[in-house]
C-alpha positions in Angstrom: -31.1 78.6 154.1 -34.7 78.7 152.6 -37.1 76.2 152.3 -36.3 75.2 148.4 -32.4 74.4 149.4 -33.7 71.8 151.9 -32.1 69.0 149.9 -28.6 71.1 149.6 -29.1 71.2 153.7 -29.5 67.6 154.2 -26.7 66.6 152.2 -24.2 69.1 153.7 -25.0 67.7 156.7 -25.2 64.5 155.5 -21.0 65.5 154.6 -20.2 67.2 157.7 -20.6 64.4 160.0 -18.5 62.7 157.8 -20.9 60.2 156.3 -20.4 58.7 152.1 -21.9 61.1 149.9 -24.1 59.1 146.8 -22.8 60.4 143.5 -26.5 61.9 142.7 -25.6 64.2 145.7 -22.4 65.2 144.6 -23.5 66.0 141.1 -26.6 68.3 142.5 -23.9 69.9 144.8 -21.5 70.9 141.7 -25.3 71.9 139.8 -25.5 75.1 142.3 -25.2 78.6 140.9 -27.1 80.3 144.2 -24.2 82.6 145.6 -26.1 81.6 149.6 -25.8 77.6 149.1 -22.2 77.7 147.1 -21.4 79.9 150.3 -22.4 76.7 152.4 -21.2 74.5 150.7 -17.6 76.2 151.0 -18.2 76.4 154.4 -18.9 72.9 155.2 -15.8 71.8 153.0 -13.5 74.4 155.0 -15.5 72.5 158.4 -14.6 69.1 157.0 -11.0 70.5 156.1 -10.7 71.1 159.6 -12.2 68.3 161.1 -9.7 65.5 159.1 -6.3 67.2 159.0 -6.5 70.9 161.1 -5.7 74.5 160.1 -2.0 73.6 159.5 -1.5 74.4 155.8 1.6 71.8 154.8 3.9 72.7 151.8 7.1 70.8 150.3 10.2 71.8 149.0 10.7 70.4 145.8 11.8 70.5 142.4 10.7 69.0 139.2 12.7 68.0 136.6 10.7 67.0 132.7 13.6 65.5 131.6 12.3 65.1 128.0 9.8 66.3 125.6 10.0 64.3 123.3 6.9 62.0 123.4 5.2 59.3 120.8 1.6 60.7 121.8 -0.2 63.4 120.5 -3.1 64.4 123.7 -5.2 67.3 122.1 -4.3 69.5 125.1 -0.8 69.2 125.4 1.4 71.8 124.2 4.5 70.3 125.5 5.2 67.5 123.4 7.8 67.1 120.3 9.0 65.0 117.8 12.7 64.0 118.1 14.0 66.6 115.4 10.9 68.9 116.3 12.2 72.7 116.9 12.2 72.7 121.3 12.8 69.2 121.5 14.9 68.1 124.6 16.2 65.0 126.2 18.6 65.8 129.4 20.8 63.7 130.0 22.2 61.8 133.3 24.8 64.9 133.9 22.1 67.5 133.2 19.5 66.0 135.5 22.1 65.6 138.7 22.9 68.9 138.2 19.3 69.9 138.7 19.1 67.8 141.8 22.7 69.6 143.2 21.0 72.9 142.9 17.7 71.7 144.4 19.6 70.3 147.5 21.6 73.4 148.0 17.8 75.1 148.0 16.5 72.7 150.8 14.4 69.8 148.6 13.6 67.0 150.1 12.1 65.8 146.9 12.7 65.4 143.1 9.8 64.7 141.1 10.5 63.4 138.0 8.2 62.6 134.3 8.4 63.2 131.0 7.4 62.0 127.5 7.3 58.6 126.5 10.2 58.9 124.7 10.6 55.0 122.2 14.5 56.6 122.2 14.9 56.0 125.9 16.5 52.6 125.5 19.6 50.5 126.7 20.4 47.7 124.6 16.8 47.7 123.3 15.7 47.9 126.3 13.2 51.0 128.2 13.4 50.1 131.9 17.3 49.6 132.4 16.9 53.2 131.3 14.8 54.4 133.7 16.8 52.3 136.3 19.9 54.4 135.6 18.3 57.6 135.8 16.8 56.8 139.5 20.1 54.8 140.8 21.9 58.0 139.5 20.1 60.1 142.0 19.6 58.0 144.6 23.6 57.1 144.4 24.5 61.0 144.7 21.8 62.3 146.5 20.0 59.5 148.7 18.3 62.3 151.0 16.1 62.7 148.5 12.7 61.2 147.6 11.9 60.4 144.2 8.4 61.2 143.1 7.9 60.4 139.4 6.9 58.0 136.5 2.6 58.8 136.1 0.9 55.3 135.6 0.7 56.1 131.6 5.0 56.2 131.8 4.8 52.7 133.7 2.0 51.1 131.3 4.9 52.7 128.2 7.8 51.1 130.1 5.9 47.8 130.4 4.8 47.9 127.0 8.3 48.6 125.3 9.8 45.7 127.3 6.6 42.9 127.3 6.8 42.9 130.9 4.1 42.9 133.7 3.4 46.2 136.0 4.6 44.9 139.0 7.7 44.0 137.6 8.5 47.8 136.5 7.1 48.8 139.7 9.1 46.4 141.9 12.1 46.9 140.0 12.0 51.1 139.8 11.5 50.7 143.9 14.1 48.5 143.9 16.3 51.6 142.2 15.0 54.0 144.8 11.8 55.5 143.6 9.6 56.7 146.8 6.7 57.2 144.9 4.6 58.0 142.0 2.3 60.9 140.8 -1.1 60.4 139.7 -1.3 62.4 136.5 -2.6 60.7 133.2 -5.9 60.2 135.2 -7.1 63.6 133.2 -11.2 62.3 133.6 -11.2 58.7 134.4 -13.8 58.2 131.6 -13.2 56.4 128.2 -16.0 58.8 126.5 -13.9 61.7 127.2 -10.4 60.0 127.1 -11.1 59.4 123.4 -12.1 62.5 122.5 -9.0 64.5 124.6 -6.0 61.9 125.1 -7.0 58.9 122.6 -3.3 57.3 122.8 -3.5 57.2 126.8 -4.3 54.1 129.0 -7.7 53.8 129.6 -9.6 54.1 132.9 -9.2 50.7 134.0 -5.7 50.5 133.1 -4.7 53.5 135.1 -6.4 52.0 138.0 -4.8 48.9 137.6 -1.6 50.3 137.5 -2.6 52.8 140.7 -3.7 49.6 142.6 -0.6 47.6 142.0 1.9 50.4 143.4 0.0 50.4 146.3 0.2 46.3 146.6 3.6 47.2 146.5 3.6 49.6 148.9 4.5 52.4 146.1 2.4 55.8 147.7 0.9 57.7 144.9 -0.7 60.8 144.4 -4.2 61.4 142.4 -5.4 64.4 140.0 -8.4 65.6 137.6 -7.5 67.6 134.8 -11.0 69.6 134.7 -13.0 72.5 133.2 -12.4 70.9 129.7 -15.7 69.1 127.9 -16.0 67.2 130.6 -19.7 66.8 132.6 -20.5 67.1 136.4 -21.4 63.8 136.1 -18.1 62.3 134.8 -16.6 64.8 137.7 -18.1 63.1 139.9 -17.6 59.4 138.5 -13.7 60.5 138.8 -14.1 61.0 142.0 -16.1 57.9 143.0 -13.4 55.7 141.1 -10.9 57.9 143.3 -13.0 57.5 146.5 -13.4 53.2 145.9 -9.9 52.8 144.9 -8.4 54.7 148.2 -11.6 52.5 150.0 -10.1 49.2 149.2 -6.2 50.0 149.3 -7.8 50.7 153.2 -10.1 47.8 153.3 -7.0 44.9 152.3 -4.5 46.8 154.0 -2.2 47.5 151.2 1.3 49.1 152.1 0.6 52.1 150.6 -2.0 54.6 149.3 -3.0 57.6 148.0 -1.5 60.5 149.6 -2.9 63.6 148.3 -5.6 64.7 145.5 -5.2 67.4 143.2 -7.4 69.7 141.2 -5.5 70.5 137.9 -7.8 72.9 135.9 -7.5 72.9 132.2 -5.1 75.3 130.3 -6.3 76.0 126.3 -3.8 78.9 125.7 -1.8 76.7 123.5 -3.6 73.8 122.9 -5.1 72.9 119.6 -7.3 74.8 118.2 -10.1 72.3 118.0 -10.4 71.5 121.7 -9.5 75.3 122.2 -12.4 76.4 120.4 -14.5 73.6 122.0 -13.5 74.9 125.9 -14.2 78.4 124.8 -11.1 80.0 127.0 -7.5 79.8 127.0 -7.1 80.3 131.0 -9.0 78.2 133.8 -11.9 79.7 135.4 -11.7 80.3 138.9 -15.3 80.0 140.5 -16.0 76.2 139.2 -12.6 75.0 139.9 -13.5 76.3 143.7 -16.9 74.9 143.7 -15.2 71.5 142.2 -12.7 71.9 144.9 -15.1 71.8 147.9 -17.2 69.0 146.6 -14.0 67.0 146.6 -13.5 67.6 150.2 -17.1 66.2 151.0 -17.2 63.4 148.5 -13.8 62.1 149.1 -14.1 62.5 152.6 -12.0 60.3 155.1 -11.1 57.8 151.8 -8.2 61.3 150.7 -7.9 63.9 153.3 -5.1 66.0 151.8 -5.8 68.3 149.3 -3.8 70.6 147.1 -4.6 73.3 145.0 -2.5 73.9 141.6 -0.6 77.4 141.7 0.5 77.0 138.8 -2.7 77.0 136.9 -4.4 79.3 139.2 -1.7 81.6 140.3 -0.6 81.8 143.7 -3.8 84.1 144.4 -6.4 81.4 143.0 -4.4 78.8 145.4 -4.7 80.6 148.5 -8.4 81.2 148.2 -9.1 77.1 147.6 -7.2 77.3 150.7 -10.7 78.3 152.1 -12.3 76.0 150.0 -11.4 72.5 152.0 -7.5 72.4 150.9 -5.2 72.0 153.3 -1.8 72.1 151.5 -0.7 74.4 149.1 1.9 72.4 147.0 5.4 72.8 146.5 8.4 75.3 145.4 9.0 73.1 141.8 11.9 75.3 141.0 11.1 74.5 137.7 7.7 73.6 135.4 7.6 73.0 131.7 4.4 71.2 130.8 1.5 73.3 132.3 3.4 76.6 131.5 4.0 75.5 128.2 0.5 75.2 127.4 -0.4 78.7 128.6 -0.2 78.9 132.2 0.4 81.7 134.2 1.3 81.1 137.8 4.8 80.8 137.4 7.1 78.0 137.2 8.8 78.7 140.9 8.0 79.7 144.5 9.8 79.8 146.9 9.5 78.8 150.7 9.3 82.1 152.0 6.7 83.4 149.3 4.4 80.1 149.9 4.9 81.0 154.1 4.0 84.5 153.1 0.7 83.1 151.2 -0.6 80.9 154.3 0.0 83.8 156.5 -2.1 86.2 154.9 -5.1 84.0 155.7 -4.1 83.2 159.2 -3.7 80.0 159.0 -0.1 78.1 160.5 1.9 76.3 158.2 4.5 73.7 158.5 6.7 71.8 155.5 6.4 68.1 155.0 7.7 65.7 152.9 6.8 63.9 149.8 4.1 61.4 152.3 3.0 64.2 154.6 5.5 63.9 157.6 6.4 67.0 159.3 9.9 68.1 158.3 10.4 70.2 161.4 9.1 71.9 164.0 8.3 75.3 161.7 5.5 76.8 162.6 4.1 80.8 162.0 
């Protein structure tokens, strides 16, 4: 490297040895437009990748299942929302959504991940959380090798809200019901500046990380995300990522039952979002470059706090996916089966994979690859 990238130098070093990156650093590493130091920078995140979890790339068999639309939010980059009597409003019920869960067992899932809108019609007796109990114990009663993965922190904060009850409570009880776990969408940018502008109705930043903290008191695993390449900063990037970085830090530091598991990259989709915040982006479809630069900053900056990290196929297509496979991922996501919000707004990776097609993927850049389950265990002994 020359002598002006002397700074880049130190701080990729700094990363490869495994050591805390400052936040100043991260932001100067996502600044870089030099083809030579973006190059080392992907190489030291690939290094890292390697260093903390191997060449295996993992996948998992799953399916999702939205299992409604209808939502009382209105986030300016959603496309998937509806009123109740809205044209393309759905609500599946209990019989609809088991026989999504038959056909994904009969296709080798080992997980069901389930979310949808906040819903104020999803009620028993006045009441939002017996709801949501029924729809878990209906799965878990017919299909109990599966691992439930669903309810974002936003759902909780709604469920708690309808009902005046605490958190925990909702949490405690849904794992009571047989939830495994709980994705980490609604983060979008963990900051209020750009919450307000993009998602105004959604839980702010220190909610979600209230609620993100207490599943993992509870020893409820989640996931985490970024919805990025929106009007968001490097800056605010990297504060997402610092929030991340502290919150997995302490779950670690008190010894909580459960953690993070993963952290996810979801790059913004405009195609069919309003045409305000569509004309503010400037593009309908997410561009790849940053979204790999974003990705290997990740890798150094979250370090040894989240060492799994996934790419989004859907957003970037299965192409897009396999190259931030070389950009410090290590897992490359699952089979879904099925994907309404993302492709509703535009995207155009699909809305299913299956095993042999993501196997395919990892072999064409000679890496191994092995399934896992919803908490990244080994499923079996597959291996290319």
């Amino acid at each position: 490297m020359k002598n002006k990238t002397k700074n880049i130098e130190i701080i990729l070093e700094k990363a490869g040895r495994g050591e805390e990156l400052l936040a100043k650093e991260g932001v100067i590493l996502l600044s870089q437009t030099d083809p030579e130091i973006i190059t080392a920078i992907k190489n030291t995140a690939d290094r890292l990748r390697q260093k903390y979890v191997g060449d295996t790339v993992t996948y998992v068999v799953n399916r999702n299942i939205n299992f409604t639309n209808i939502c009382e939010q209105h986030c300016s980059f959603c496309a998937f929302r509806r009123d109740p009597e809205e044209k393309g409003a759905f609500w599946l019920n209990n019989a609809q959504i088991l026989a999504k869960a038959a056909e994904a067992v009969k296709r080798g899932a080992t997980e069901i991940c389930i979310q949808g809108g906040l819903n104020p019609q999803a009620k028993i007796n006045g009441q939002s959380l017996p709801y949501y109990l029924k729809l878990i114990e209906a799965i878990e009663q017919e299909y109990p090798q599966l691992h439930i993965h669903g309810f974002s922190p936003q759902e909780i904060q709604f469920i708690a809200r309808e009902d005046k009850i605490k958190y925990d409570r909702v949490i405690l009880a849904l794992k009571q019901a047989g939830l495994g776990s709980m994705p980490g969408t609604a983060a979008e940018i963990l900051d209020d500046r750009i919450r307000n502008i993009i998602c105004p109705e959604k839980i702010d930043t220190a909610t979600w990380l209230e609620i993100v903290t207490t599943a993992h008191k509870l020893g409820m695993p989640t996931t985490s995300t970024m919805l990025s390449g929106h009007i968001e900063t490097r800056q605010q990037q990297i504060n997402h990522l610092e929030k991340l970085r502290s919150l997995q830090q302490k779950a670690i530091k008190e010894q909580y039952p459960a953690a993070i598991t993963e952290f996810i990259i979801l790059p913004f989709v405009g195609e069919s979002a309003p045409a305000a915040l569509k004309k503010r982006v400037g593009r309908d479809q997410p561009e790849l470059q940053p979204t790999l630069l974003l990705t290997a900053v990740a890798r150094l900056f979250l370090g040894k706090a989240i060492v799994n990290h996934q790419p989004s196929w859907v957003k970037l297509g299965l192409e897009g996916a396999k190259e931030a496979l070389k950009w410090g991922c290590n897992d490359i996501g699952g089979t879904l089966m099925e994907e309404h919000i993302t492709t509703m707004a535009g995207a155009k990776g699909g809305t299913c994979m299956t095993v042999e097609t993501l196997q395919e993927a990892i072999n064409s850049i000679n890496r191994p690859y092995r399934e896992r389950n919803t908490v990244y265990k080994y499923v079996d002994n597959a291996n290319s």
